[in-house]
N, C-alpha and C positions, 0 to 999 in steps of 0.2 A: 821837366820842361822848364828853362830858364825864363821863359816870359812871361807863365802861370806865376813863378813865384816873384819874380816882379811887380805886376798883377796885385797879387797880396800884399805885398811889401808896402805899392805907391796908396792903395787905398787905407792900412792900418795906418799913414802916415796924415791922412785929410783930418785935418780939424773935427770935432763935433759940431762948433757952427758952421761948417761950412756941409756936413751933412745932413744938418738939419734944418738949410734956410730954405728958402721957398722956392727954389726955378725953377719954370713949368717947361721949361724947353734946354735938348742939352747945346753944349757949346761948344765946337769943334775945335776953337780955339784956346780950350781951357786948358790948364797943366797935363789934365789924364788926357787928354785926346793928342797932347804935343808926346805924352811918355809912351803912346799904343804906335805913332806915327814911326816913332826911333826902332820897336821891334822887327828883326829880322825875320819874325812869322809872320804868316797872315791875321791877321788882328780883326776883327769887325766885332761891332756893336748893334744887337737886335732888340726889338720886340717882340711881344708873346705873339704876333702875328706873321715872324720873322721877317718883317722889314728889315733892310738893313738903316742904321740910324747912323751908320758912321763906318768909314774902310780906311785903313793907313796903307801906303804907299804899295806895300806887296801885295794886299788883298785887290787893291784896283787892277791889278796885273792879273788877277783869276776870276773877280768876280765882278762882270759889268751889269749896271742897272744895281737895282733895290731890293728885289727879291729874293732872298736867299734859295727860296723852296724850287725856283727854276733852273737850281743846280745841282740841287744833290738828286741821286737816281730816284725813280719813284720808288724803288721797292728800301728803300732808307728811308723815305720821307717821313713815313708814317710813324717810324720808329720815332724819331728825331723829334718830330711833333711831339709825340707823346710822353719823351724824355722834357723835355721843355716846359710840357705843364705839368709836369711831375715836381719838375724844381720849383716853379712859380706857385703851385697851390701847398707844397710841403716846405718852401721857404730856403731848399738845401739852397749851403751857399755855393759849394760849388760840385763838379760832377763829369769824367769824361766819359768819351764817347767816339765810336770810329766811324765815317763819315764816308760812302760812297760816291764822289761826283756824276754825274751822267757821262763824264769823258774816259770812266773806268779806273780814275785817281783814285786810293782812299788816302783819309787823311786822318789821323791821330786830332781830336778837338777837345780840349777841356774848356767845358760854361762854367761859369761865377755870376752869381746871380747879384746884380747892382742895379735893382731895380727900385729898392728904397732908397737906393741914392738919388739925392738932389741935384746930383753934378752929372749921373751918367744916364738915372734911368733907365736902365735895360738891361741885359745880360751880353757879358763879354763874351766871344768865344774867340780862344788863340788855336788854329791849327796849326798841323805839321805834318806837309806828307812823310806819306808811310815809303820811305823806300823799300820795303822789306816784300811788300804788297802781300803780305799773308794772311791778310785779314780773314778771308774763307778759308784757309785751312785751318786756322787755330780754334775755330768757332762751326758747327752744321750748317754746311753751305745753302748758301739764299733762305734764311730762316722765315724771313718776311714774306720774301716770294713766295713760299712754299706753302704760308697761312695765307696770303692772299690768296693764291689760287683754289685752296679748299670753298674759302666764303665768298668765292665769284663762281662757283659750283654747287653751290646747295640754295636750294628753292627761299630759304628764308633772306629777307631782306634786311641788309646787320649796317649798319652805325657805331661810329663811338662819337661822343659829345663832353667838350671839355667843361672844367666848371662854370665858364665865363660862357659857354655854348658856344660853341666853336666845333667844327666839324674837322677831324682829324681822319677819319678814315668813313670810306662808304664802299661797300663792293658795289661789284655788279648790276646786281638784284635791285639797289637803292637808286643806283642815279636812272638806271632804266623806266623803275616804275615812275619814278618823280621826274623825270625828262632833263636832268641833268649828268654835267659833264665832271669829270676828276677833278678839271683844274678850277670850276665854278663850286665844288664843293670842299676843299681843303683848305683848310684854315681860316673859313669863311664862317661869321657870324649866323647865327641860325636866322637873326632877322631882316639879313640880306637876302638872303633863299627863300623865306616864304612872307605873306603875307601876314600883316598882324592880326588880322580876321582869325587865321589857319590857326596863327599860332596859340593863340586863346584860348581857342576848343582842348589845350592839352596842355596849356603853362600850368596849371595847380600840377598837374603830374608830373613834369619837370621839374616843379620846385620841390614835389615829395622827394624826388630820385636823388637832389640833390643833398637833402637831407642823409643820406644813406639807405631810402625806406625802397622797397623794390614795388615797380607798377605794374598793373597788368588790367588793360583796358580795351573795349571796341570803338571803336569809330569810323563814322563815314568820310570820306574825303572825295573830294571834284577837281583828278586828275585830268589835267589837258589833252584831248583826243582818247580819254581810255572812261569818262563819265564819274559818277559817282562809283566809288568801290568800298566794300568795308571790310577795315584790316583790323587785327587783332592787333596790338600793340604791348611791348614789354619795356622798361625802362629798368635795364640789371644798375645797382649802382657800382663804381670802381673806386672800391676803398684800400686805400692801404696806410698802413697804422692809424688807422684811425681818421686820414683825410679822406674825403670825397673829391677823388681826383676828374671826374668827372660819370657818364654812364652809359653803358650799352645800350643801343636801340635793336631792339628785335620785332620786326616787323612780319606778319604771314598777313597775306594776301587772299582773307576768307570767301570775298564776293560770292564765289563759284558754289562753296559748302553754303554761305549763309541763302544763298535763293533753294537748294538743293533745301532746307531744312525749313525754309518758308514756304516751299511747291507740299513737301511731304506733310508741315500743319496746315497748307492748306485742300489738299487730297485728306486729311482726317478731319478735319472740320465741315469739308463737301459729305465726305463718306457719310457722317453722322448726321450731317443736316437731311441729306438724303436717307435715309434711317428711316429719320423723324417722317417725311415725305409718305415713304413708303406705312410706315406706321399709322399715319394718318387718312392714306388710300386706302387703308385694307378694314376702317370702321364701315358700321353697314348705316352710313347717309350718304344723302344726295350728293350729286358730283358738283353741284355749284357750292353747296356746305362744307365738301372736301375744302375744293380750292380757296377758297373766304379762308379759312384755319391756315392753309399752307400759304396764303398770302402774309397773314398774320406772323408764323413764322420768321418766315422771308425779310420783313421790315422790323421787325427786333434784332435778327440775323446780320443784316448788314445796312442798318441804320437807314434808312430810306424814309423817305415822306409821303410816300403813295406805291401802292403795287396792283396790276390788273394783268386780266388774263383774259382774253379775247379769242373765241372759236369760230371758226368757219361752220356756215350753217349745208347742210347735208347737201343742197343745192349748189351748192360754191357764188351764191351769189352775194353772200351779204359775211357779214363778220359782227358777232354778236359777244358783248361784254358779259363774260359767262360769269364773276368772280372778279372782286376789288378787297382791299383793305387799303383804311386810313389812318395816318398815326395821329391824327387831332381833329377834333368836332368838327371845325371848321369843314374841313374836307369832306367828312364824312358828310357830313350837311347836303355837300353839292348832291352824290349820288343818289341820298333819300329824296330829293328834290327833281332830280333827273334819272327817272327808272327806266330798264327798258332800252339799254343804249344798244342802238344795230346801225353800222353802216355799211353802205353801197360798196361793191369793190370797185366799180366803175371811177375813175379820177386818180388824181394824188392824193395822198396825206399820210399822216407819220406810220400808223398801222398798218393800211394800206401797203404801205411799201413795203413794209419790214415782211407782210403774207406774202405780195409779189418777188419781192427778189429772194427771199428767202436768206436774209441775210441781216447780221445787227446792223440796227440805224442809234447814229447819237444826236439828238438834236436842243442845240442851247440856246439861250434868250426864249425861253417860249414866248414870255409875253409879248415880244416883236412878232409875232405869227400869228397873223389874224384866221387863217384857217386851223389853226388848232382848237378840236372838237372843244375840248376843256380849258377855255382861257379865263373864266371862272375862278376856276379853283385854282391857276397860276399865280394869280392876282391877290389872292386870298392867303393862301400857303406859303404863299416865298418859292416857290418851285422856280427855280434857274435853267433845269434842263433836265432829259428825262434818256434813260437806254434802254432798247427794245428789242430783242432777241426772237427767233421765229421759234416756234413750236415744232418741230421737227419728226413724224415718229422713224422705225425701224428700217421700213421700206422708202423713206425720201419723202412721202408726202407733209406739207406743210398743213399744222392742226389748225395753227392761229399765230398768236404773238403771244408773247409776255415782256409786259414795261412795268420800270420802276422809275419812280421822280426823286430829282435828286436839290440839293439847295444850292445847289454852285453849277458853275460852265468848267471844269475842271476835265481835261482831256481822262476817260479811263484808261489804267495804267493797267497792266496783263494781268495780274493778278486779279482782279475787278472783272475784269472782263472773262478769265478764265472761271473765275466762280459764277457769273450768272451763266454764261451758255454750258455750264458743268451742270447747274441746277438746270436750266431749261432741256437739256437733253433728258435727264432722269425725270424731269415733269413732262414730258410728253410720251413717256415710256409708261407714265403712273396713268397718265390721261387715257389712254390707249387701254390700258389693262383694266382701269376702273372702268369704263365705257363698256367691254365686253364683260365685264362682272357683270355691270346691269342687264345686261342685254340676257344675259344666261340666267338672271336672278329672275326677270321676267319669266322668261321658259321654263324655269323650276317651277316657277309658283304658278303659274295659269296654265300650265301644260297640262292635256286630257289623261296623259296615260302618266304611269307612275315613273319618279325618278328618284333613285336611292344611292345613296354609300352605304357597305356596310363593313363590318371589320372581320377578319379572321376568326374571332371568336365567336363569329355567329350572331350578332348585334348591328342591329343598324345603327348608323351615327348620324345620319342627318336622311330624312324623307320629305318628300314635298306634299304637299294638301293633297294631291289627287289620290296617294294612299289612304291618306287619312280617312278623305270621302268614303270612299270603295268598302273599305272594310267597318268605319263606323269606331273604331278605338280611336281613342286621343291620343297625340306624338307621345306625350311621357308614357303611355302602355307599350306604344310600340318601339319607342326604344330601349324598355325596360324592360322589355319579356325577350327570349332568344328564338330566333327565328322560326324554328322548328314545330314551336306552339301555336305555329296559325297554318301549318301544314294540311291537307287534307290526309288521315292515316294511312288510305288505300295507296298518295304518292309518295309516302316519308322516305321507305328506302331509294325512289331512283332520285328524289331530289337531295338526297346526303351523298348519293355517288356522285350527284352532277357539282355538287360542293367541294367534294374532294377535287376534282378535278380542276377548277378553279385556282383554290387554292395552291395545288401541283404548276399550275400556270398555263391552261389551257383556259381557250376562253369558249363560252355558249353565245352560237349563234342562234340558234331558237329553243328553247328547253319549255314545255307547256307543264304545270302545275296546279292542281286547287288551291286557294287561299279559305280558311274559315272566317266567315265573317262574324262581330259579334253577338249577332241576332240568331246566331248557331246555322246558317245556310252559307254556302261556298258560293267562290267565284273561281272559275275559271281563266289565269294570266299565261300570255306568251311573252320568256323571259328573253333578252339579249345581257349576257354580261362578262363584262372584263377579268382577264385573268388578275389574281392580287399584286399590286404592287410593293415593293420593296419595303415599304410602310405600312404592307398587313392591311391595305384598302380597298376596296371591291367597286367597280361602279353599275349599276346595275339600272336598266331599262326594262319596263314589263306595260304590257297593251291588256286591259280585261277586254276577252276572247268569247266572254261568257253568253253573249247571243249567239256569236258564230256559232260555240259547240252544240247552243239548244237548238238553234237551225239545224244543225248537222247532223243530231239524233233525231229531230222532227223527217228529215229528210231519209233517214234510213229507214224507220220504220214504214213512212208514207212506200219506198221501195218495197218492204218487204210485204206489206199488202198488195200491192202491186201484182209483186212475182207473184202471189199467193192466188190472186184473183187470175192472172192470167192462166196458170197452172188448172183453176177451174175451168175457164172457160175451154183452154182442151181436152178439158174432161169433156164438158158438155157435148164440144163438139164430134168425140170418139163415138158417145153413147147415142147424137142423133145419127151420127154416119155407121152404126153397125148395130145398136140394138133397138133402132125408131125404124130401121128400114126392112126389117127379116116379118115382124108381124105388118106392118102396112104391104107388103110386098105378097103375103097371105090373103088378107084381106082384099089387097086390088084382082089377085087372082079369083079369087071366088065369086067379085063381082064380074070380073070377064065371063065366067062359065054363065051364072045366072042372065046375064046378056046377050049371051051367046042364042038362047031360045033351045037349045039343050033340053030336052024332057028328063027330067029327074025324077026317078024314084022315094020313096019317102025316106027308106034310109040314107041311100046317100044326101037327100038335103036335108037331113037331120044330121049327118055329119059333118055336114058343109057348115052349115049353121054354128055348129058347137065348134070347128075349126074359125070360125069369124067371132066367136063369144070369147076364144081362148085368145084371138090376137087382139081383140079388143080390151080385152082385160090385160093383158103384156105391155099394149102400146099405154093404157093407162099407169100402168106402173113406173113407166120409164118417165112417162110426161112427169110425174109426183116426183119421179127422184132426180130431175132436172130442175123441177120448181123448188124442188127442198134444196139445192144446192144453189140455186141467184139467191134465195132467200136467207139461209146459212153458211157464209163460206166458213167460218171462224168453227163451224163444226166438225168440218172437214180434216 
């Protein structure tokens, strides 16, 4: 190309003072601008920003205005770009290059970098169309295009950044996220685009990248209409021979994974604290003791200055401060000073509502709220504001509240908020369950008749007092000895059958047994119990029956004398109606004749006679053996 080496020629010919004097601005009037004017190519003079700085006569004929970049096609720019801070940061002096216009010209261009010159400042480029137009056949057609379109296709967000920071290329991904356009991001200094705020947060890593050193960083950013997002950031650097021709920006767009991975530590941190919760429900104290300990938790947990736990009283009329913790004397103070806290449901006020609607309340400035119960301790503590969550159990009914006081007016953010109504849902689940322990723990322990687990192997694991009573051994005997040793012998075999059965997995609905007591006398129990569970556990119910059964033998025997006596008295009655009436029946005969006035012989009334002596002595006999039997029945 004759103008290139022209080009060479007019510059090896400038003086050294004249390329080493000071002009800060070039001169269109000068030698070299009158020797670029006479070229029959197009000639122009740029900046690394490709400004044009200067066009001779045939370049005004193709290229109007300043900007070079709004004539060569987009899918060349980037190239072009890229060859040009190739030259400026590696110093080549000169360098061709085939050129696409947007009108489907290419052009053959060789640059020469005169940018240390004094007189020109900038870099020449002489083109020359291509008649030949074969630039895509000689070369893998649309090369540019072809990468373009892969990284305006893939989810990462890519940049290059020249050494001077300068935007050469941005797919898709980049100016989308960043709300910018092509022609706002090419060839545009990085701190025209953003903020010097923005850029702060990540200039030392720009200047590592630049150094050659590769970055890899997270950060938050407060994109316009899309919020705070946090992207993973990479800064490749682009070196070659040894220059730092500028660096790749690789961008991913974590937001979505980083909340996904702050939901799931904070689902492990609920789980655990909840743990804790449940770990501290299941010791055997009181339910306000509980909650004191799990309040205490709670305010280590997540940093709070107060936490309470307020129940609805059985009546639904009032709502009573079951349970507080304080994280400083002060505070603490108030409470021991004000015991005993119950209020009305009747009206407003913060708890209040939080029972009534069943729903969080947040409320800030306490100390402006003259009806707030605790303005005290606001006053005192620094309390700003306070969040309150309802108590909620399985079936919808609201138990109470739970508040925690906080040191700021600070709107809660999801997280905050999903952790306490996380804990308050599992603490009214714990509330709920400890509530029916006690309830059941009473019934164990004050219950008349006996309540037992026992195990598969024949061992009770836990019994209640009213055993203990009944048979008179102390718990360690009786959980120490196997079952079978306090059996009465006469019932061991059906109560080893009804054992077996049990454990087979049928359950006794009534099974009556003796129990030995230690005084060596038995009692008589009616058993109810459960087939074994899964875990080899037995529950077992038994009533001492042991009056009943003496009634019950009192009452048979009372029967069998009964029968016994009755069975006499038809005796009695057979013996008056057939052997009381055969001799009186004699006897009234013989008075009839002697009445009759009948003249008797002396034999026959000495017969008569001796027949009234024989039925008299008969009728005696029978009387004797009537009176021997009211008098003996048990002889009989």
């Amino acid at each position: 190309m004759l103008s290139l080496y022209l080009v060479l020629s007019y510059v090896n010919t400038i003086p050294m003072s004249a390329t080493n004097s000071k002009v800060t601005t070039t001169n269109p009037l000068s030698g070299f601008y009158q020797f670029l004017n006479k070229s029959s190519d197009i000639a122009i003079v740029i900046d690394h920003k490709l400004t044009v700085l200067h066009k001779n006569p045939k370049a005004e004929l193709r290229i109007s205005g300043n900007k070079l970049q709004t004539f060569i096609s987009p899918h060349h720019k980037k190239e072009f770009g890229l060859l040009l801070n190739k030259i400026i940061v590696k110093k080549i002096d000169t360098c061709p290059i085939r050129i696409l216009f947007t009108d489907g010209i290419w052009y053959e261009c060789q640059l020469t970098n005169l940018l240390d010159d004094n007189e020109v400042r900038g870099i020449v480029c002489i083109m020359r169309e291509d008649v030949n137009n074969n630039h895509l056949s000689d070369e893998q057609p649309g090369t540019e295009q072809f990468y373009q379109t892969i990284t305006d296709n893939i989810p990462s967000i890519i940049a290059y950044w020249t050494a001077d920071l300068r935007c050469l290329f941005a797919n898709k991904a980049y100016l989308s996220f960043f709300g910018k356009t092509e022609n706002e991001m090419y060839n545009t200094r990085i701190d025209k685009l953003f903020t010097k705020e923005q850029i702060s947060k990540h200039e030392h890593f720009m200047e590592e990248a630049l150094k050659g050193l590769p970055q890899r960083f997270e950060r938050t950013l407060e994109i316009e209409g899309k919020g705070d997002r946090i992207i993973l950031t990479e800064y490749v650097p682009d070196v070659e021979d040894g220059h730092v021709m500028g660096f790749y920006t690789l961008i991913y767009d974590i937001t979505d994974l980083k909340l996904q991975e702050r939901e799931l530590t904070l689902n492990n941190e609920r789980e655990l604290f909840n743990h804790k919760i449940s770990t501290v429900f299941s010791k055997e104290e009181s339910l306000n003791k509980v909650l004191s300990t799990i309040l205490e938790k709670l305010i280590a947990y997540g940093d709070f200055l107060i936490a309470e736990i307020w129940l609805i009283s059985v009546d639904k009329q009032s709502l009573a401060l079951a349970a507080h913790f304080a994280s400083t004397d002060i505070a603490e103070s108030f409470y021991q000073n004000n015991k005993d806290f119950k209020i009305q449901i009747d009206g407003d006020g913060f708890i209040r509502n939080i029972w009534k609607t069943g729903s969080p309340q947040h409320l800030i400035d306490l100390d402006q709220h003259e009806p707030f119960l605790q303005k005290d301790i606001v006053q005192n503590v620094g309390l700003k504001s306070a969040y309150g969550v309802p108590l909620i159990d399985n079936t919808g009914a609201v138990l109470g509240a739970m508040m925690v006081g906080l040191n700021n007016n600070k709107e809660p953010d999801q997280q905050f908020i999903q952790l306490i109504e996380g804990i308050s849902t599992h603490f009214a689940m714990e509330i709920v369950r400890k509530k029916l322990e006690l309830e059941l723990e009473q019934i164990f322990n004050y219950a008349p008749d006996i309540i037992a687990t026992a195990g598969t192997d024949g061992f009770y694991k836990k019994i209640n007092p009213a055993l203990i009573k009944l048979l008179g051994f102390s718990e360690q005997e009786l959980l120490n000895r196997h079952f079978i040793s306090f059996i009465h012998p006469e019932d061991l075999d059906n109560t080893l059958y009804a054992f077996k059965e049990v454990i087979d997995g049928m359950a006794l609905h009534y099974f009556e047994n003796r129990l030995i007591k230690k005084d060596g006398t038995y009692i008589w129990v009616a058993w109810n119990v459960t087939p074994a569970t899964e875990s080899g556990l037995i529950f077992c119910v038994g009533k001492d029956i042991t009056e009943r059964k003496n009634s019950e033998q009192e009452l048979i025997t009372l029967n069998q004398k009964l029968e016994y006596q009755n069975k006499q008295l038809k005796d009695i009655s057979w013996i008056q109606s057939h052997m009381v009436r055969a001799p009186v029946a004699r006897i009234l005969g013989i008075v009839n004749i002697i009445d009759s006035g009948t003249p008797l012989f002396n034999d026959e009334l000495k017969e008569m006679l001796q027949f009234l002596k024989n039925s008299a002595q008969e009728l005696d006999e029978v009387v004797g053996k009537i009176t021997a039997l009211s008098k003996n029945p048990e002889k009989e």
